[in-house]
C-alpha positions as CSV (number, residue, x, y, z in Angstrom):
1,X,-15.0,110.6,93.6
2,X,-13.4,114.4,93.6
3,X,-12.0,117.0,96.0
4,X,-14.1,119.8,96.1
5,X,-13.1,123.2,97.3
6,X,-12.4,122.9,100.8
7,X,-10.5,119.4,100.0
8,X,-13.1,116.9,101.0
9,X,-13.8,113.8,99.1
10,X,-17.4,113.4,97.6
11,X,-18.8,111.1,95.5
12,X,-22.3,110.6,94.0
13,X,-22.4,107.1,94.2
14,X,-24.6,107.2,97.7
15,X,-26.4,110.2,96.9
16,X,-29.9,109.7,95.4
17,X,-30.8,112.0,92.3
18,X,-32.3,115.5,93.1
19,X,-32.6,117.0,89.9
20,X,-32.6,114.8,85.9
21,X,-32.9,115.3,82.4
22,X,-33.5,113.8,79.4
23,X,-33.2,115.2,76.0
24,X,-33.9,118.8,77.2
25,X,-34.2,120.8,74.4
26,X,-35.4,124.8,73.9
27,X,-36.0,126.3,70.3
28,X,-36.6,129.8,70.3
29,X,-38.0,131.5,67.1
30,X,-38.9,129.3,63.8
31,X,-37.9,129.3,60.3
32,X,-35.1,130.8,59.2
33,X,-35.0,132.7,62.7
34,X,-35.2,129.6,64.9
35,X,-31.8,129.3,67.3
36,X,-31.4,126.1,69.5
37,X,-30.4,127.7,72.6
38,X,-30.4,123.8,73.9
39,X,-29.9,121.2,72.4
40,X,-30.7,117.8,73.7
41,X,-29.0,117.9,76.9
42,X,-28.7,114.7,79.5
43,X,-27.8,115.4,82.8
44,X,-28.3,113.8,86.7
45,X,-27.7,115.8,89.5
46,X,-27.2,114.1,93.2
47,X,-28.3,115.3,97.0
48,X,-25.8,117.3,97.9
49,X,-23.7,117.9,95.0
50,X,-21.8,121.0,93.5
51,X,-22.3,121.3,90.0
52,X,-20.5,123.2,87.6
53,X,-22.1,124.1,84.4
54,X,-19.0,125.5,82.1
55,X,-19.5,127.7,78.6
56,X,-18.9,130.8,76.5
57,X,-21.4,133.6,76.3
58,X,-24.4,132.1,73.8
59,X,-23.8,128.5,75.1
60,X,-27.0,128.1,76.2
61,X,-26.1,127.8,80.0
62,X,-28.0,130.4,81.4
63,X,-31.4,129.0,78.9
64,X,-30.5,125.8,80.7
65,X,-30.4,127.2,83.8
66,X,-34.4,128.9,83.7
67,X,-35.7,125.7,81.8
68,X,-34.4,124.0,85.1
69,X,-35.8,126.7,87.7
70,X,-39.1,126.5,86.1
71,X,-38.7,130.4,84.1
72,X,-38.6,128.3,80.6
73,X,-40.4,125.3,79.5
74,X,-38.7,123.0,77.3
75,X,-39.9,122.8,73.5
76,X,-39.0,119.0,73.9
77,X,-37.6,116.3,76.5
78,X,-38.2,115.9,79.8
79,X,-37.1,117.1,83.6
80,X,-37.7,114.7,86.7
81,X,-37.7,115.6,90.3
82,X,-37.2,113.6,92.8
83,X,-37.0,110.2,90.2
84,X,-40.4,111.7,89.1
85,X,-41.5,114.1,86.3
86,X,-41.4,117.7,87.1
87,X,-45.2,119.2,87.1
88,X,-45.1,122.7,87.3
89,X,-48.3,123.1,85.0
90,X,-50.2,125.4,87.3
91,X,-48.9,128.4,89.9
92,X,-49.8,126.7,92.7
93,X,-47.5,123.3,91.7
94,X,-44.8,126.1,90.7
95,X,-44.7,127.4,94.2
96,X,-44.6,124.6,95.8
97,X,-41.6,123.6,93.3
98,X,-40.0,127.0,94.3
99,X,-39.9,126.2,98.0
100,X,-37.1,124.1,97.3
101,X,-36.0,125.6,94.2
102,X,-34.3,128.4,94.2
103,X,-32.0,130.8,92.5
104,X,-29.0,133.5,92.9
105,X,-28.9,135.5,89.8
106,X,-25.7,137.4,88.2
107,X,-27.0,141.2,88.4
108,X,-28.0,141.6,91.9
109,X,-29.2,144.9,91.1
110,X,-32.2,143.6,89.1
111,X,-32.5,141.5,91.5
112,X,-34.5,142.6,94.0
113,X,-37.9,145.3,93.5
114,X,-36.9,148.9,94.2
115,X,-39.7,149.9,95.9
116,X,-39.7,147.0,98.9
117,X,-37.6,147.3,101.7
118,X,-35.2,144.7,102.8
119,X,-37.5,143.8,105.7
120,X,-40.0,143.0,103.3
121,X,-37.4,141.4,101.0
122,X,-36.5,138.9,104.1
123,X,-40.2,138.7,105.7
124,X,-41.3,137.3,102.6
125,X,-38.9,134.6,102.5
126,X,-40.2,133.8,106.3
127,X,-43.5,133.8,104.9
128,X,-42.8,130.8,101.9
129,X,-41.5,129.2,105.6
130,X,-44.8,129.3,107.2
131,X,-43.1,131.4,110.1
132,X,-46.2,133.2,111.6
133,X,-46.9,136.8,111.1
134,X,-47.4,137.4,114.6
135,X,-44.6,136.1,115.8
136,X,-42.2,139.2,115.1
137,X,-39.9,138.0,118.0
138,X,-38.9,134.6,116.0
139,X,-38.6,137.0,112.5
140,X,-36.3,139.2,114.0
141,X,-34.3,136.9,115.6
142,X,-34.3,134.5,112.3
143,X,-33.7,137.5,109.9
144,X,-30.8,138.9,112.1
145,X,-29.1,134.9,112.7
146,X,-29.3,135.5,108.2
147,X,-28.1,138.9,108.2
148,X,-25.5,137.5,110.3
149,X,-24.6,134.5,108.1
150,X,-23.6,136.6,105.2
151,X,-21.5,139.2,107.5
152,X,-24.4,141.6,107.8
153,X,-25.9,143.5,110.3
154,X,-29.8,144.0,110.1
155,X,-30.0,146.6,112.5
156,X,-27.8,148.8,110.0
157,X,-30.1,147.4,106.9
158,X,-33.2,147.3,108.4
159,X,-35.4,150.1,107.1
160,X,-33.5,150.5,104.0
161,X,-33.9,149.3,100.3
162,X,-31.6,147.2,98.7
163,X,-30.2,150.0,96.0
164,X,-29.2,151.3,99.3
165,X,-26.2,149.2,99.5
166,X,-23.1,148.1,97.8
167,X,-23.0,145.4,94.9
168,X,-21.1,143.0,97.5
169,X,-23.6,143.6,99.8
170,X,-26.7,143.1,97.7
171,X,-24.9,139.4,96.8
172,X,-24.8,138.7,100.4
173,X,-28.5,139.9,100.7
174,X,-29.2,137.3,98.2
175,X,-27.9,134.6,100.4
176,X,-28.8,135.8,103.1
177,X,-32.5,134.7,101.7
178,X,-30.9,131.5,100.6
179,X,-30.2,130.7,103.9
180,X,-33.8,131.5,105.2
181,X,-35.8,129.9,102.4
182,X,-33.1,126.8,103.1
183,X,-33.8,125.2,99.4
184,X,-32.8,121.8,98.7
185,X,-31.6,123.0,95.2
186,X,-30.0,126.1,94.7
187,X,-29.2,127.4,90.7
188,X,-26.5,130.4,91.1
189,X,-26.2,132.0,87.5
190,X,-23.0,133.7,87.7
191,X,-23.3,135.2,91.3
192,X,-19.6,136.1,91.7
193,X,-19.3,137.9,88.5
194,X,-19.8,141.7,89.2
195,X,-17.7,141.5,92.3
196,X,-13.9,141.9,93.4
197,X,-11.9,138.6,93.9
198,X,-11.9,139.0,97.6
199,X,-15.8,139.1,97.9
200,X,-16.1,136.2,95.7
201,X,-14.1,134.3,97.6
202,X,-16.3,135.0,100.9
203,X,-19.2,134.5,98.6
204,X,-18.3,131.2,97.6
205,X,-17.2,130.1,100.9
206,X,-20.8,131.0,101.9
207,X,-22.4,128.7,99.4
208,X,-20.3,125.8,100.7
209,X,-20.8,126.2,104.3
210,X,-24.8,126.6,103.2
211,X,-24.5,123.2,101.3
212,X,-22.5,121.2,104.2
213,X,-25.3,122.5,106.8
214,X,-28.6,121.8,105.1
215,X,-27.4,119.2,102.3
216,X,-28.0,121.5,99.4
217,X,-27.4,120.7,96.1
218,X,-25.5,124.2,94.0
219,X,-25.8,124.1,90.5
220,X,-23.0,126.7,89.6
221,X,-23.7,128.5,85.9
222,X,-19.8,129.8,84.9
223,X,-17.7,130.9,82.2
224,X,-14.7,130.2,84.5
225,X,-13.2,126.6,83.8
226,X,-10.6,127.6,86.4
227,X,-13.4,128.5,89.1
228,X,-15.6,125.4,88.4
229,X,-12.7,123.1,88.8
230,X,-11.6,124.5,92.4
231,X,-15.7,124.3,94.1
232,X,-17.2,121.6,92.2
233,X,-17.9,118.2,92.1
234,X,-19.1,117.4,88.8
235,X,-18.6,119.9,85.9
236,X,-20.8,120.2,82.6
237,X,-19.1,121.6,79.6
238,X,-21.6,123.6,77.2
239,X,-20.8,124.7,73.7
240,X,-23.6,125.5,71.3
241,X,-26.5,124.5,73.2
242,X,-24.8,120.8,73.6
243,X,-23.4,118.8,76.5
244,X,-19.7,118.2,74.9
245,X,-18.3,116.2,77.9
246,X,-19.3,115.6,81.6
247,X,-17.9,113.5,84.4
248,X,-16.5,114.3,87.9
249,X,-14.4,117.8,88.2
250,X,-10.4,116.0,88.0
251,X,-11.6,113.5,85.1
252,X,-12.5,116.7,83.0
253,X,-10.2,119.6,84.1
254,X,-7.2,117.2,84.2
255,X,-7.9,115.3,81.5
256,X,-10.4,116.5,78.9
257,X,-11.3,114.9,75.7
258,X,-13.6,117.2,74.1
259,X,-11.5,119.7,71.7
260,X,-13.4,122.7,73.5
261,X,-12.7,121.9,76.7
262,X,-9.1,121.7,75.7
263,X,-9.3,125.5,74.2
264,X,-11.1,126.7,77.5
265,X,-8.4,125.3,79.3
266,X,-5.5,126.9,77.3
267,X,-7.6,130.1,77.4
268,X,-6.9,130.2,81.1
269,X,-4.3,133.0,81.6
270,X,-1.4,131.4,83.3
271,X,1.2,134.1,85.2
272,X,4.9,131.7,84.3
273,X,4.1,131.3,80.7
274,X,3.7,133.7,77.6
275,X,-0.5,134.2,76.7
276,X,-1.5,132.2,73.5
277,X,-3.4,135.2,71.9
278,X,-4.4,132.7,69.1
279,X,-7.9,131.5,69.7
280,X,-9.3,135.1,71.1
């Protein structure tokens, strides 16, 4: 068991598994140009859990992340679904896998295609929901109850495209498409990283109140050890492509065994005590 960010207890042990690995690897390149980006990773995520996936720039986090939203295929081990082996060999199977897949990615402003509208940005996510075309009472009203999740108004968006707004806002456009498509697994890659503290804070409050209302699980790709111990569950600690240590959020944080999860821990600034420049 572990607190998460709004203090409640959760534990995995009742949870069934949503999302497994075994021995995921990904080689780009060959020769004396081949990098391991990952490197036989393990992992087991539950229903409704918040996972933290912790590492440096180049750790292979982000690889990780698109070999487990279907983007990358692995050059070796295996991915199960469900308890069953992910088959996303055809682009009809990796729709259907994307319906209750999906993703919130770092740059919001690459994001989204400049030349659709947010109407078309939110209709299309009604669309994957099998809400009817004809129906534009029900898409308004569904696309507005969205808009107004993420503290957005679609009358003022409706009509305009997405470079149209603020980074902050773009973020919460993102969501607000989150909490149409309502996936059962959500993979955010850094969403809170182009924006100011206090919309980060409303971001990730979003992300927690979406996971409490439709049992999502949020696997959270972060640099910040500090972040991933306040939100999360269970935290993942990358270095070099490798799993270095795992295990629920206070067993790692509080007391870490691997020597890098030790140096990203002393690496958090801390106001009452003099910065260790040392390891930078």
């Amino acid at each position: 068991m572990t607190k998460t960010g709004n203090n409640e207890i959760y534990s995995t042990e009742e949870k069934a598994l949503c999302l497994s690995g075994k021995g995921v690897t990904k080689v780009f390149g060959s020769g004396d140009k081949k990098c391991i980006a990952v490197n036989n990773v393990n992992f087991k995520f539950h229903e409704g859990e918040f996972v933290s996936i912790v590492g440096e720039s180049g750790s292979g986090k982000t690889t990780l992340s698109k070999i487990l939203l279907g983007l990358l295929n692995p050059t070796d081990g295996e991915i199960f679904f469900k308890g069953e082996p992910r088959d996303i060999s055809s682009i009809k199977k990796r729709k259907e896998y994307w319906k209750g897949t999906q993703a919130i990615f770092q740059d919001p402003f690459s994001s989204f295609n400049i030349f659709n509208k947010i109407d078309t940005v939110l209709l299309d996510c009604l669309k994957m929901r099998g809400v009817k075309r004809s129906d534009k009472q029900e898409q308004v009203r569904l696309m507005t109850e969205a808009c107004n999740f993420v503290n957005l108004k679609f009358a003022e968006l409706t009509n305009k495209y997405p470079f149209e707004l603020s980074g902050g806002q773009m973020q919460r456009l993102m969501i607000a498409r989150i909490f149409l498509l309502k996936p059962k697994i959500l993979i955010a890659d850094e969403p809170t990283s182009m924006i100011d503290a206090c919309s980060r804070a409303t971001i990730l409050d979003m992300l927690l109140k979406l996971r409490e209302e439709i049992g999502m699980t949020i696997i959270f790709i972060t640099h910040d050890i500090g972040l991933a111990y306040y939100i999360s569950d269970s935290v993942y600690i990358m270095e070099h492509g490798k799993i270095v240590e795992s295990g629920l959020a206070d067993e790692v944080i509080l007391n870490p065994k691997a020597a890098y999860t030790k140096r990203l821990i002393n690496d958090v600034p801390k106001i009452h005590e003099a910065w260790d420049l040392d390891t930078v």
